[in-house]
Chimera marker file (.cmm) of the C-alpha trace (Angstrom):
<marker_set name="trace">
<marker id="1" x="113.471" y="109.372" z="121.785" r="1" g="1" b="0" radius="0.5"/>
<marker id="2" x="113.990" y="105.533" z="122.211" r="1" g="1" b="0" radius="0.5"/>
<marker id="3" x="116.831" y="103.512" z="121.176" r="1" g="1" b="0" radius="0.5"/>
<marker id="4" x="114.269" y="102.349" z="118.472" r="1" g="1" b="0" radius="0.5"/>
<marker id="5" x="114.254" y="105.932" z="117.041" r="1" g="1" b="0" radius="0.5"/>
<marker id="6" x="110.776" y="106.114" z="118.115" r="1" g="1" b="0" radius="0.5"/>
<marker id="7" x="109.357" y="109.170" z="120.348" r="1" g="1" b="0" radius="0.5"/>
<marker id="8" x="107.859" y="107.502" z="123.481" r="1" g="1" b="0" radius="0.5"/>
<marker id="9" x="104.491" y="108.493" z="121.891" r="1" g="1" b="0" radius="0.5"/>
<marker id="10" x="105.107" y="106.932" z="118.630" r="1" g="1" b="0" radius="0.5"/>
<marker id="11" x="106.170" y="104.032" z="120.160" r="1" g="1" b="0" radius="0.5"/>
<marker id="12" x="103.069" y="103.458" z="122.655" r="1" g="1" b="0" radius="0.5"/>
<marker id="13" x="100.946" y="104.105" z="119.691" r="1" g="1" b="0" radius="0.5"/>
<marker id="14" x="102.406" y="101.240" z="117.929" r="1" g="1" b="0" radius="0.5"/>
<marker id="15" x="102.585" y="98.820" z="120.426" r="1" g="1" b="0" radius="0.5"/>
<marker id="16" x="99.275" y="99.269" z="121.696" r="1" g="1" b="0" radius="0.5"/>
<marker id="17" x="98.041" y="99.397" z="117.821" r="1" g="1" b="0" radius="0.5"/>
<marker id="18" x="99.444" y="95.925" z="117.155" r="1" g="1" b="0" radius="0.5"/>
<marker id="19" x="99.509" y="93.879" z="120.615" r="1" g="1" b="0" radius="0.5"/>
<marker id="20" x="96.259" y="92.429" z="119.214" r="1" g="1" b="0" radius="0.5"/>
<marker id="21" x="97.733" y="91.439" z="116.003" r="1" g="1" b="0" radius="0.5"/>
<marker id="22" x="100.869" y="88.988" z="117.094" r="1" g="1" b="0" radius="0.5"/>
<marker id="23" x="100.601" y="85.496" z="115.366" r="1" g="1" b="0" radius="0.5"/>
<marker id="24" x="102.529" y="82.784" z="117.440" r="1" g="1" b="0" radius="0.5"/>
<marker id="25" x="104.536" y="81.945" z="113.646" r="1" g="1" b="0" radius="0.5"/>
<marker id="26" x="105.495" y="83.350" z="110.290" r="1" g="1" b="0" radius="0.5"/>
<marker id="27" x="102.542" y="83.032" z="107.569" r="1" g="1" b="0" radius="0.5"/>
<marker id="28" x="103.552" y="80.384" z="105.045" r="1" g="1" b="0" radius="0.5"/>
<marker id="29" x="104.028" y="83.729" z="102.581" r="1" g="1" b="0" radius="0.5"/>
<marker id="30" x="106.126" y="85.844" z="104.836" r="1" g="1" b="0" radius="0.5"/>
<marker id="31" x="110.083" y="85.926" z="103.441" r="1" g="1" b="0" radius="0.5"/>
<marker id="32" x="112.480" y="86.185" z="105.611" r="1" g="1" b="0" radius="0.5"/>
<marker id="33" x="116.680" y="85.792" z="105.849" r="1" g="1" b="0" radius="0.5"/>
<marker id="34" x="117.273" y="83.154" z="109.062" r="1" g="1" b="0" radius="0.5"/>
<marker id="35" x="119.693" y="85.913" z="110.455" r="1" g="1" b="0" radius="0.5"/>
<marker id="36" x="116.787" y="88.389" z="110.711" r="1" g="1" b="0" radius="0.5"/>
<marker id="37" x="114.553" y="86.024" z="112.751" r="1" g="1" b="0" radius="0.5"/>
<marker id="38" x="112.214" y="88.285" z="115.028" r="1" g="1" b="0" radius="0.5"/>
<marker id="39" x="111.123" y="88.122" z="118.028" r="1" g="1" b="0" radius="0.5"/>
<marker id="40" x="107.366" y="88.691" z="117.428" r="1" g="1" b="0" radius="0.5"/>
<marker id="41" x="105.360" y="87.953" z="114.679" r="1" g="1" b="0" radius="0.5"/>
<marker id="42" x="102.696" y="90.285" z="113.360" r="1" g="1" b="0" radius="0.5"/>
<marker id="43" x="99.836" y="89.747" z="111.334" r="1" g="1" b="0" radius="0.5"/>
<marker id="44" x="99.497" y="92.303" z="108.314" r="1" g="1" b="0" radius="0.5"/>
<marker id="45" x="97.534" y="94.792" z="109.279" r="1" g="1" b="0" radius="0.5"/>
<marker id="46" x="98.742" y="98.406" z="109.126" r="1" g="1" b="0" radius="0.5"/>
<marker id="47" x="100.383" y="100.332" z="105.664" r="1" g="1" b="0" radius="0.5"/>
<marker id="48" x="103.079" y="102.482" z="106.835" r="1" g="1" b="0" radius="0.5"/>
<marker id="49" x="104.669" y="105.197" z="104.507" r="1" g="1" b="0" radius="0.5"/>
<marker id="50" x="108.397" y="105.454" z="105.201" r="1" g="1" b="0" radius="0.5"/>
<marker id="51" x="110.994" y="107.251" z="104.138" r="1" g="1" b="0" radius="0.5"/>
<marker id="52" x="114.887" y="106.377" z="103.102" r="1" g="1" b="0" radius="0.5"/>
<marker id="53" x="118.077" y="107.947" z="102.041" r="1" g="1" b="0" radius="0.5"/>
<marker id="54" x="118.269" y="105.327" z="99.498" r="1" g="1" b="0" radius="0.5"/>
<marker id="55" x="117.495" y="101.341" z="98.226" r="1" g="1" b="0" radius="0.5"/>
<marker id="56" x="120.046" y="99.293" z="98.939" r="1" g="1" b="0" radius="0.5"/>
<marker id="57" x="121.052" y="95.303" z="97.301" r="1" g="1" b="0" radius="0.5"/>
<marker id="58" x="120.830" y="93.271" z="100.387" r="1" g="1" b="0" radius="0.5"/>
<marker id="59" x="121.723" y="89.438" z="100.961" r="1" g="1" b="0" radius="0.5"/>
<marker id="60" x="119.823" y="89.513" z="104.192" r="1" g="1" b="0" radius="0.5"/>
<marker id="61" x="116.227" y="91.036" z="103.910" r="1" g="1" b="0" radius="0.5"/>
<marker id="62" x="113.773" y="89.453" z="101.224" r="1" g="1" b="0" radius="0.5"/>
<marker id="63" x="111.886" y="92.355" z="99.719" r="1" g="1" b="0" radius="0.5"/>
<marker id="64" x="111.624" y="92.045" z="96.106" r="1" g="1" b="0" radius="0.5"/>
<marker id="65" x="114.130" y="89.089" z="95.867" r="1" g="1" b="0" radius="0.5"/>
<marker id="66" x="114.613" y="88.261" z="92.642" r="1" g="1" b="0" radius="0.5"/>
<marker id="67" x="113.217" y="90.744" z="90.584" r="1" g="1" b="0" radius="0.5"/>
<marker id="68" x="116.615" y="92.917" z="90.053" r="1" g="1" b="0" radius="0.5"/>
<marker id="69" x="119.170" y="90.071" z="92.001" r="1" g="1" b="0" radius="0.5"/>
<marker id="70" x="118.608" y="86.510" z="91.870" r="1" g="1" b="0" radius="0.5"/>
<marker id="71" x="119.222" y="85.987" z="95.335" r="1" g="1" b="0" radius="0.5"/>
<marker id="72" x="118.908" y="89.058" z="97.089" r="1" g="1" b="0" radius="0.5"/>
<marker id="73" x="116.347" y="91.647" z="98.427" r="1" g="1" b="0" radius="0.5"/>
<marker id="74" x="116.093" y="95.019" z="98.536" r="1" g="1" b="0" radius="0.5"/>
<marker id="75" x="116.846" y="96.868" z="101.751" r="1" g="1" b="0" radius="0.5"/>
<marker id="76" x="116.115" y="100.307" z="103.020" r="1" g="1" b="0" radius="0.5"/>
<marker id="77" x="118.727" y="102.610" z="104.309" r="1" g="1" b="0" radius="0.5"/>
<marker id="78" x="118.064" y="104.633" z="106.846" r="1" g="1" b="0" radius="0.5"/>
<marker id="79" x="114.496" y="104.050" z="107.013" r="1" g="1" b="0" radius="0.5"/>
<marker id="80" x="112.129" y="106.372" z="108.935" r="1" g="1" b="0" radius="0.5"/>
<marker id="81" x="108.152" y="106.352" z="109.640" r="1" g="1" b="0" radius="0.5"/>
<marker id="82" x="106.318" y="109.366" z="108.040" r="1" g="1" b="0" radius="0.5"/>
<marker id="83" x="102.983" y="107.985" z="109.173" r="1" g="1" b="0" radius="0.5"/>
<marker id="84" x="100.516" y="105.465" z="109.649" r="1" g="1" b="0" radius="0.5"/>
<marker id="85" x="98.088" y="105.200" z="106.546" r="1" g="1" b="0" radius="0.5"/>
<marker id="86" x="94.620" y="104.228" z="108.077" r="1" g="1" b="0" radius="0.5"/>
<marker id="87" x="93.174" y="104.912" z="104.396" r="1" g="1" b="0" radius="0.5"/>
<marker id="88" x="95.148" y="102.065" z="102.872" r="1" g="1" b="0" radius="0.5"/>
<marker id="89" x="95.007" y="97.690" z="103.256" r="1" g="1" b="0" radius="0.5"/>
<marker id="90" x="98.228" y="95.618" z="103.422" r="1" g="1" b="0" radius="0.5"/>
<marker id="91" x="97.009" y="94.776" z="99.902" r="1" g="1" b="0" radius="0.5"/>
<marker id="92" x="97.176" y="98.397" z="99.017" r="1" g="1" b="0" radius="0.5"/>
<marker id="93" x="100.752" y="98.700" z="100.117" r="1" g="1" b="0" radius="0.5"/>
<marker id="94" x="103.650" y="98.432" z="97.569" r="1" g="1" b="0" radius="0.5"/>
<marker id="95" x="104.332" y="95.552" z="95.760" r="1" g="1" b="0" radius="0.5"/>
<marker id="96" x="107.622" y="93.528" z="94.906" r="1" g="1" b="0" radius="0.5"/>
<marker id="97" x="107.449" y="94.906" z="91.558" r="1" g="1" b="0" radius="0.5"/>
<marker id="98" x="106.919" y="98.682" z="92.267" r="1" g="1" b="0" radius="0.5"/>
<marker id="99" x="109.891" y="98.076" z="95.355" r="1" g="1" b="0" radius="0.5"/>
<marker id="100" x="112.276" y="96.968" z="92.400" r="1" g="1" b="0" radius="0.5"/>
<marker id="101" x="110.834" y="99.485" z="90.131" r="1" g="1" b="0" radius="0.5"/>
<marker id="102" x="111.857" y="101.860" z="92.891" r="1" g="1" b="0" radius="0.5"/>
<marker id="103" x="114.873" y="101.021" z="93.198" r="1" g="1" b="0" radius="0.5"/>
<marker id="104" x="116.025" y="100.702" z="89.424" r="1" g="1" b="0" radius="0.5"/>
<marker id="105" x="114.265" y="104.239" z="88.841" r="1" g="1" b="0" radius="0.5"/>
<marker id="106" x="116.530" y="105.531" z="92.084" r="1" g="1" b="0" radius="0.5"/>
<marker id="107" x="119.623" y="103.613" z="90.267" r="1" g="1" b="0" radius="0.5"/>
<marker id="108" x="118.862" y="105.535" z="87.019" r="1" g="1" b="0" radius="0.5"/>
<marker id="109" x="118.607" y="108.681" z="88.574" r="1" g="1" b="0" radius="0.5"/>
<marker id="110" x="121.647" y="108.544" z="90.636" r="1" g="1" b="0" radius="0.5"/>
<marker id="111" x="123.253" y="107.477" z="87.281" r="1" g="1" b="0" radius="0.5"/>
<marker id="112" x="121.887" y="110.652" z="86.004" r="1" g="1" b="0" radius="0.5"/>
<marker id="113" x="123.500" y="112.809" z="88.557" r="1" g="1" b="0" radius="0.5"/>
<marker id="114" x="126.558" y="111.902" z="88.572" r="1" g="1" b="0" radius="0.5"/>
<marker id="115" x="126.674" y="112.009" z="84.706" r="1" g="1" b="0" radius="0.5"/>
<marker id="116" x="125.625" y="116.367" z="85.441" r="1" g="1" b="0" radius="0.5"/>
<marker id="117" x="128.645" y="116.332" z="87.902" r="1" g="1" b="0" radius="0.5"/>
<marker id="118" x="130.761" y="115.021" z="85.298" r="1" g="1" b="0" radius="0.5"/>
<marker id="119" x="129.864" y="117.947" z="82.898" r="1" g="1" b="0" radius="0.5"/>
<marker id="120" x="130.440" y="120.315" z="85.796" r="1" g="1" b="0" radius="0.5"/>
<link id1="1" id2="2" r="1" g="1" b="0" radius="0.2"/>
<link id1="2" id2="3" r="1" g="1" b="0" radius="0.2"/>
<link id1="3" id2="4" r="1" g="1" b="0" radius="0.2"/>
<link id1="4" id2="5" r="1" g="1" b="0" radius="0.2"/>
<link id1="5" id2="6" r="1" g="1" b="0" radius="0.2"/>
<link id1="6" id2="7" r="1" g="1" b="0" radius="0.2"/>
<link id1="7" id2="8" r="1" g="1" b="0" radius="0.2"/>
<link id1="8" id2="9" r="1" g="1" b="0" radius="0.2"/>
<link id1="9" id2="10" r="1" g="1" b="0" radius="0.2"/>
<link id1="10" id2="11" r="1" g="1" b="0" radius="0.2"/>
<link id1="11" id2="12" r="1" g="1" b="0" radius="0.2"/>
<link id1="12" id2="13" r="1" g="1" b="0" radius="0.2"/>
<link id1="13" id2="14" r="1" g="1" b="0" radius="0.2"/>
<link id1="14" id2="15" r="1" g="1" b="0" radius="0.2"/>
<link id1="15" id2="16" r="1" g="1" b="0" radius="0.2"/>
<link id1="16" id2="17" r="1" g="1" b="0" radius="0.2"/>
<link id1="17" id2="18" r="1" g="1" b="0" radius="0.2"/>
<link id1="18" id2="19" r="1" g="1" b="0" radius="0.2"/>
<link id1="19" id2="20" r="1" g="1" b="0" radius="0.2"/>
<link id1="20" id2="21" r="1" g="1" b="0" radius="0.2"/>
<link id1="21" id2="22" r="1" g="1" b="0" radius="0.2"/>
<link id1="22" id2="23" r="1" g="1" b="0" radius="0.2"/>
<link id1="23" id2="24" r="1" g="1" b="0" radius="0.2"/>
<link id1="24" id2="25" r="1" g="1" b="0" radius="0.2"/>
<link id1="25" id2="26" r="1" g="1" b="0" radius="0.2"/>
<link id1="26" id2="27" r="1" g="1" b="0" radius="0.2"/>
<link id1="27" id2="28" r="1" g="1" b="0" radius="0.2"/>
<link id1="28" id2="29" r="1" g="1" b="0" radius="0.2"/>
<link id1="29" id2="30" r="1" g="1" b="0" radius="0.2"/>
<link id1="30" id2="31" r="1" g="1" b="0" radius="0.2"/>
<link id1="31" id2="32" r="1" g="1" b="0" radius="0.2"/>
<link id1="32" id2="33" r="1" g="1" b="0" radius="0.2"/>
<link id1="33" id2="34" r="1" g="1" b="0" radius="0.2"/>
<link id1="34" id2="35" r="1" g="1" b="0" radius="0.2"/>
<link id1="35" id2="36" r="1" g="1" b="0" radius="0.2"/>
<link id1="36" id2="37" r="1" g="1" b="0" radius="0.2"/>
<link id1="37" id2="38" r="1" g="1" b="0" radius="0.2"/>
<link id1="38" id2="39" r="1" g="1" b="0" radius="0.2"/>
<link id1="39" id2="40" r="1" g="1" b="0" radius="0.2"/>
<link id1="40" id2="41" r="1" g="1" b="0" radius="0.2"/>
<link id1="41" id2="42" r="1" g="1" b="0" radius="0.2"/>
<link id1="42" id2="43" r="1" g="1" b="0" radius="0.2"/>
<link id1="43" id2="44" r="1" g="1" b="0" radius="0.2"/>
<link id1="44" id2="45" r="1" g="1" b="0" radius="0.2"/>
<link id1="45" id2="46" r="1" g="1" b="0" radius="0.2"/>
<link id1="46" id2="47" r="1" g="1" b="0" radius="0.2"/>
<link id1="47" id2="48" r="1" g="1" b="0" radius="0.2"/>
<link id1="48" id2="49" r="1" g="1" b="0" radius="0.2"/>
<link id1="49" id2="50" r="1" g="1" b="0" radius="0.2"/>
<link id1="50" id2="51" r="1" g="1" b="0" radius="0.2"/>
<link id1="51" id2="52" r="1" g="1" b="0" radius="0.2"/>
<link id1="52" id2="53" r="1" g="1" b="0" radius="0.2"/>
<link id1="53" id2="54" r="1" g="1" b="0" radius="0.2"/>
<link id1="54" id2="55" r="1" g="1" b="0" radius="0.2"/>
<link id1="55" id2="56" r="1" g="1" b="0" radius="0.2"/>
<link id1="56" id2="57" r="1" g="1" b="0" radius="0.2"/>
<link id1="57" id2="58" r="1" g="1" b="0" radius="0.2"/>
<link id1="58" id2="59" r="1" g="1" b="0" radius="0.2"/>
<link id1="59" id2="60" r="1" g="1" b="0" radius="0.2"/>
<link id1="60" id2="61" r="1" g="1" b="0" radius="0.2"/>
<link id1="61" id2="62" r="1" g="1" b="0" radius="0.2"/>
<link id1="62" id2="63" r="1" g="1" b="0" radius="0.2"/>
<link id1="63" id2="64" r="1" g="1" b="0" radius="0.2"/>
<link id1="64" id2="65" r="1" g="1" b="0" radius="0.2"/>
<link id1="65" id2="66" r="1" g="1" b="0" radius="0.2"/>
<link id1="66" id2="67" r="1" g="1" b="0" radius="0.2"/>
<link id1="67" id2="68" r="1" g="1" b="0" radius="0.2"/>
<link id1="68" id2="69" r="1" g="1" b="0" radius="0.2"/>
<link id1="69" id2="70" r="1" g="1" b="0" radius="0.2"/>
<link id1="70" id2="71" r="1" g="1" b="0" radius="0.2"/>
<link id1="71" id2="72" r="1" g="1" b="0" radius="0.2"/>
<link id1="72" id2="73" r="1" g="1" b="0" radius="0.2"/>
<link id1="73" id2="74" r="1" g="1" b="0" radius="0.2"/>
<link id1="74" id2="75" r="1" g="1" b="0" radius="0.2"/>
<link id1="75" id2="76" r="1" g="1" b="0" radius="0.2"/>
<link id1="76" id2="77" r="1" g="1" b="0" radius="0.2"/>
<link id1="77" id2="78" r="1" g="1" b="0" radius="0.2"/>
<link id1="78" id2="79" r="1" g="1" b="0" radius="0.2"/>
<link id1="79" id2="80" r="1" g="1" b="0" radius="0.2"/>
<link id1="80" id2="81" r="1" g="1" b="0" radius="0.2"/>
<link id1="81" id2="82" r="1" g="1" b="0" radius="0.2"/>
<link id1="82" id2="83" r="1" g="1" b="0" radius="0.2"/>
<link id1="83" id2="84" r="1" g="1" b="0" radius="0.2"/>
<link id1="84" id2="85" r="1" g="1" b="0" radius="0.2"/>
<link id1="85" id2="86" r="1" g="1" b="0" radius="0.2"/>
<link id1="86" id2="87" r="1" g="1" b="0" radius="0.2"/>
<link id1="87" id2="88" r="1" g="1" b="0" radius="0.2"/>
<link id1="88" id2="89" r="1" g="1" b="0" radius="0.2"/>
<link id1="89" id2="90" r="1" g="1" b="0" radius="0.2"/>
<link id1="90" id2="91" r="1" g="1" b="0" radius="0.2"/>
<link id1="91" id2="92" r="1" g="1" b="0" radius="0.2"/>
<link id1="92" id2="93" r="1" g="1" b="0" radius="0.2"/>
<link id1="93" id2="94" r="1" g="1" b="0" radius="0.2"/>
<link id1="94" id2="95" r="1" g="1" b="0" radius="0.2"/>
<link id1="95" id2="96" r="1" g="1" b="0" radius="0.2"/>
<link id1="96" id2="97" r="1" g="1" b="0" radius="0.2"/>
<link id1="97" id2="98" r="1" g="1" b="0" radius="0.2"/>
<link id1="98" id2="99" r="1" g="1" b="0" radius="0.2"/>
<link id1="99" id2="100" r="1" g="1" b="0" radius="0.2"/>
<link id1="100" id2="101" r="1" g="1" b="0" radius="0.2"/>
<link id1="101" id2="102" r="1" g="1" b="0" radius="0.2"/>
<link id1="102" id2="103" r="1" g="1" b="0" radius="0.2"/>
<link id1="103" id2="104" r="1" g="1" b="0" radius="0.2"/>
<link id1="104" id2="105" r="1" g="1" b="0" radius="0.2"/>
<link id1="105" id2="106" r="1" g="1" b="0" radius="0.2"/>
<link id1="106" id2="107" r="1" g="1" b="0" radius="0.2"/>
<link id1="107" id2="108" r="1" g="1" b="0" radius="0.2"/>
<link id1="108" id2="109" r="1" g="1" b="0" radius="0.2"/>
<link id1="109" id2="110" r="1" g="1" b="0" radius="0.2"/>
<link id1="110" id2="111" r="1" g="1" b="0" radius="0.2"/>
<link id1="111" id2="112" r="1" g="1" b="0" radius="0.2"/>
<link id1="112" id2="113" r="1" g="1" b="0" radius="0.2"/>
<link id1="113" id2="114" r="1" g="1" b="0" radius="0.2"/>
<link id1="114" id2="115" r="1" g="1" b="0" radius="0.2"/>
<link id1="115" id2="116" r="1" g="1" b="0" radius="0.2"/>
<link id1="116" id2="117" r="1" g="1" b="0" radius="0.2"/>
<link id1="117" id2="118" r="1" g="1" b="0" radius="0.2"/>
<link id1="118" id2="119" r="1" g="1" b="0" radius="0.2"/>
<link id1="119" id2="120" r="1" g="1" b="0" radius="0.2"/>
</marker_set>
């Protein structure tokens, strides 16, 4: 494993996957906090499916901003790669509204549980 929580594989597979796809600047539609700045832009060009113990309010990253917080995004904790989907577009991947929807469902259902535990 690397510090990035990538195996060595993993992590040669994506950086030989994308060193053709860095842009010298953000595209005009990309939304980002200033605090989470990168170091290297990429061009949209590969759908990963991830995994995460939860969605998480966050005043830093931009996904979904605005559609359940006025000023903040959505975050993912704990994220983790599953795979790369070669079958899917960038405009295939999830959209602000299905990230919120995501997370309100997720919101609901913890809701949910802890109403069982109650009755426990």
């Amino acid at each position: 494993w690397v510090g990035t929580g990538f195996k060595e594989e993993v992590l040669e597979e994506r950086s030989t996957s994308l060193r053709s796809k860095v842009i010298p600047k953000p595209k005009s539609y990309y939304q980002y906090g200033e605090s989470t700045n990168p170091d290297v832009w990429f061009e949209a060009s590969e759908v990963w499916e991830v995994k995460a113990a939860d969605l998480t309010i966050s005043p830093v990253y931009r996904a979904a901003v605005g559609k359940v917080d006025s000023n903040k995004g959505i975050s993912l904790r704990f994220p983790r790669l599953v795979r790369v989907r070669p079958d899917k577009a960038p405009e295939q991947a999830s959209s602000s509204e299905q990230v919120a929807e995501m997370y309100t469902a997720q919101k609901h259902n913890h809701n949910d549980k802890q109403d069982d535990d109650e009755d426990d």
